[in-house]
N, C-alpha and C positions, 0 to 999 in steps of 0.2 A: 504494500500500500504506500503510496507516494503520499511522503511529508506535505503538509498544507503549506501554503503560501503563506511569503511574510509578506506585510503589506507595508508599503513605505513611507513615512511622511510624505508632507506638501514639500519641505523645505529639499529633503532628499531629491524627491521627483524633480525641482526646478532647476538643482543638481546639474544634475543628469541630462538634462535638455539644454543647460545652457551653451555644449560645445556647439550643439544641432545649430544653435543660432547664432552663434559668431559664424561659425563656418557659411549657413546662410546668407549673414549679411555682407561677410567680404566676397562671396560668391556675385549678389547683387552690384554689389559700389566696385566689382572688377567689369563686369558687363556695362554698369554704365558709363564708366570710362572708357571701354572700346565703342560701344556705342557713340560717346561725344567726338570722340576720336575719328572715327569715321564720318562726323557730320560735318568736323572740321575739314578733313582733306578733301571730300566730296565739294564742300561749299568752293574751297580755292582750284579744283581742277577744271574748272570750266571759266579759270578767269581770262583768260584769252580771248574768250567771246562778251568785246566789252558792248557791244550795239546791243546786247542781249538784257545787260543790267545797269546800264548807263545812267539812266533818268531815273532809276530806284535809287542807285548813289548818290545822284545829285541831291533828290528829294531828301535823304537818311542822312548825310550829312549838314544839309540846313536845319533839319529837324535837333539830330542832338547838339549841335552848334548852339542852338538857339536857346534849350535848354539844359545846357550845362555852361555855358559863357558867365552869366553872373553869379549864381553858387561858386563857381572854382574863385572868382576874384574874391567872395565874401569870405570865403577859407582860405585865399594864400594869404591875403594882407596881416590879419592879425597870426595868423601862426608866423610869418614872418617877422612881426614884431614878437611876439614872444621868442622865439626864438634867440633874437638879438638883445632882450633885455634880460633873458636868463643865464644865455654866453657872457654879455657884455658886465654884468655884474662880478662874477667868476675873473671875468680877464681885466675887470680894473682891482679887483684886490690881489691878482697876482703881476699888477704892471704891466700890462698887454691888453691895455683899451684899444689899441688898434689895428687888432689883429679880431676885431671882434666881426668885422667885415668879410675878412676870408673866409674863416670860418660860417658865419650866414650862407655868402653867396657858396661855398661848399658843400654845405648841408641841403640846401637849396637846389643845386644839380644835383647830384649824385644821389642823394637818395627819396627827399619829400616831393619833389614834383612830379615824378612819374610814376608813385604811387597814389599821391593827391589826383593826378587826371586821370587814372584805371577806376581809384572808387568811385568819383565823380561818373564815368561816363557809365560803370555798372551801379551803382544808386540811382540815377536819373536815367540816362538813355538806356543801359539795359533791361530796368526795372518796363519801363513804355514796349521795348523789343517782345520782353516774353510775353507782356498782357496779351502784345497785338497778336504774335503768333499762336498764344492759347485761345483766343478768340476764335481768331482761324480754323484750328484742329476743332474748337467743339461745336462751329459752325460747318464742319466737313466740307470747308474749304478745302484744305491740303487735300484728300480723297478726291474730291471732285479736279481739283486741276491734275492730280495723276492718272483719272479716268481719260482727262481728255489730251492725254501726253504730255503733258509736262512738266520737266520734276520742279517739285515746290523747292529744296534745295537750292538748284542753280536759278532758282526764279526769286528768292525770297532771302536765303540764306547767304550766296555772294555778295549782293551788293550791301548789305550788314555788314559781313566781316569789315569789309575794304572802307565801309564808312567810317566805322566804329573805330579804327586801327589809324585814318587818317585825323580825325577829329581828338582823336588821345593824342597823336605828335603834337598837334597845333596850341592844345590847353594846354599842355606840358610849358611849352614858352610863355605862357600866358600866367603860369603858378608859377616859373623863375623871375618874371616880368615885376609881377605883384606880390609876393614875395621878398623878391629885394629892396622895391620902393617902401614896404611897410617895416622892414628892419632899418634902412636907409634915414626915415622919418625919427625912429627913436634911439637910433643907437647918433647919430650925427647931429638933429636939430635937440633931442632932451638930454643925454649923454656930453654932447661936448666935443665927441670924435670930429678928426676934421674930412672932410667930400674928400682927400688925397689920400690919408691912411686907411678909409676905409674899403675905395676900390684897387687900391693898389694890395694889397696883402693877398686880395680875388686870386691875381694873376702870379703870382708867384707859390700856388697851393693847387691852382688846376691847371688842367691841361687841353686839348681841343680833342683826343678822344674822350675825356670824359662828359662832354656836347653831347659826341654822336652816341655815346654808351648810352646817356640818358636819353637821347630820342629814340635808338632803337628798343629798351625798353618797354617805352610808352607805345609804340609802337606793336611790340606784341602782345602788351597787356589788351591793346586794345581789341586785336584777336580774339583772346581769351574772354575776354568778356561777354563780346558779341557771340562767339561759339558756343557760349554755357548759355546766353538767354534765350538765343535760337533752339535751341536743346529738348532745358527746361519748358519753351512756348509748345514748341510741336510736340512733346510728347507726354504734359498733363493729362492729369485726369479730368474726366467730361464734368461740366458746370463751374459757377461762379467759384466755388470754395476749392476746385481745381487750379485753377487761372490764380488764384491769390496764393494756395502754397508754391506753384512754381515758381511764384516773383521772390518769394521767400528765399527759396532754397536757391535760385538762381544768384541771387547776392551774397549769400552765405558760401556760397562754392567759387563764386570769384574772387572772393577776400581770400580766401585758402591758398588758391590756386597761385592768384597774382603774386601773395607775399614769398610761398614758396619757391617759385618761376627768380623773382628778384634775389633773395640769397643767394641759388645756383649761377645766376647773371654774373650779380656784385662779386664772387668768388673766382669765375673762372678770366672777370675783367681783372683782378687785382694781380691775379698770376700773369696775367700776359702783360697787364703795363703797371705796375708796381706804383704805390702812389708817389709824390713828392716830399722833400722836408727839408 
């Protein structure tokens, strides 16, 4: 006669299942990484054909232009002055008020502006990208323009990337721009530094690839951003409370992404051109 059954706790049981569900969930968050992956290279393999998605560009680029131009100046000015009055502090009780400059407009390339225009274009323009696109899918838009031969991808998804990636270079100049002028204003007119030590220290701390590091950057962030709203838009779940967790998760995934992308960047720039001192 076979011994009865032991019965096991709840707490045992949850145990026991919880391998089930990690393994599930990195099962899931690897598919949808090849999945985004694919939408990404899909969207840019048909950029050749620019008569195809030209006036989408044009439209998607006035669009996030428009809304994200005065948000990024309303966040570079004062982080730029904060920035300079919390260096600038530091660098007159060690003797180096004016070097407080360098450091700003250093800070300022290299690392805050091409992060300030990635969250910028994924808070505001990505956040609009996946509404519109979840719209779409729970409209069986996307379905219907595949019915009738077209991929929504190269129709929808290209001129995204290339806008979103053009309009991130350009705010990137725009957060160096404003930026410097709001550290500029308190480290020189309330500080006492003079307009010669404060952009002279600039040029002796950076370099002219560290420009192009930062625009290419911004540049891919802005890829990334527009890839993850396109994504998240087409492949929500059906209804309004769809459409609002993708915008969610769509900004949540590009903050991940971009800041990771940027470490790997800033590391293998530092190796190849070593800073100055």
């Amino acid at each position: 006669m076979a011994p009865p059954a032991v019965k096991q706790s709840p707490v045992r049981q949850s145990l026991g299942k919880a391998p089930d569900l990690a393994r599930r969930r990195v099962e899931r968050t690897l598919d949808e990484t090849g999945l985004l992956a694919v939408t990404f290279l899909e969207g840019i393999r048909r950029t050749w054909d620019i008569r195809q998605w030209w006036g989408e560009f044009i439209e998607q680029c006035w669009f996030l232009a428009r809304v994200t131009s005065v948000p990024v100046m309303l966040i570079a000015v004062p982080l730029g002055a904060t920035i300079s009055l919390q260096v600038g502090d530091i660098a007159r009780q060690l003797g180096a008020a004016s070097g407080t400059g360098a450091l700003l407009v250093a800070a300022m390339i290299q690392q805050v502006a091409p992060l300030a225009a990635a969250l910028l274009v994924s808070g505001v323009g990505g956040s609009a990208i996946t509404s519109d696109m979840g719209a779409r899918n729970i409209r069986d838009e996307l379905a219907a323009m595949e019915v009738m031969g077209i991929n929504p991808v190269h129709r929808l998804v290209t001129p995204r990337l290339w806008a979103a990636s053009t309009v991130s270079m350009l705010l990137c100049s725009v957060v160096i721009l404003a930026g410097v002028m709001g550290g500029y204003y308190f480290n020189v007119i309330q500080q006492g530094v003079s307009p010669g030590a404060f952009f002279d220290g600039a040029t002796s701390l950076l370099q002219f690839s560290d420009l192009m590091i930062t625009l290419f950057k911004a540049w891919i962030f802005g890829f990334i951003a527009a890839a993850v709203a396109c994504y998240m838009g087409m492949n929500c779940d059906y209804g309004p409370v769809g459409v609002g967790r993708a915008v969610n998760q769509a900004v949540v995934v590009t903050s991940i992404v971009v800041f990771a992308t940027n470490y790997v960047l800033t590391m293998i720039y530092q190796v190849l051109f070593p800073p100055r001192f």
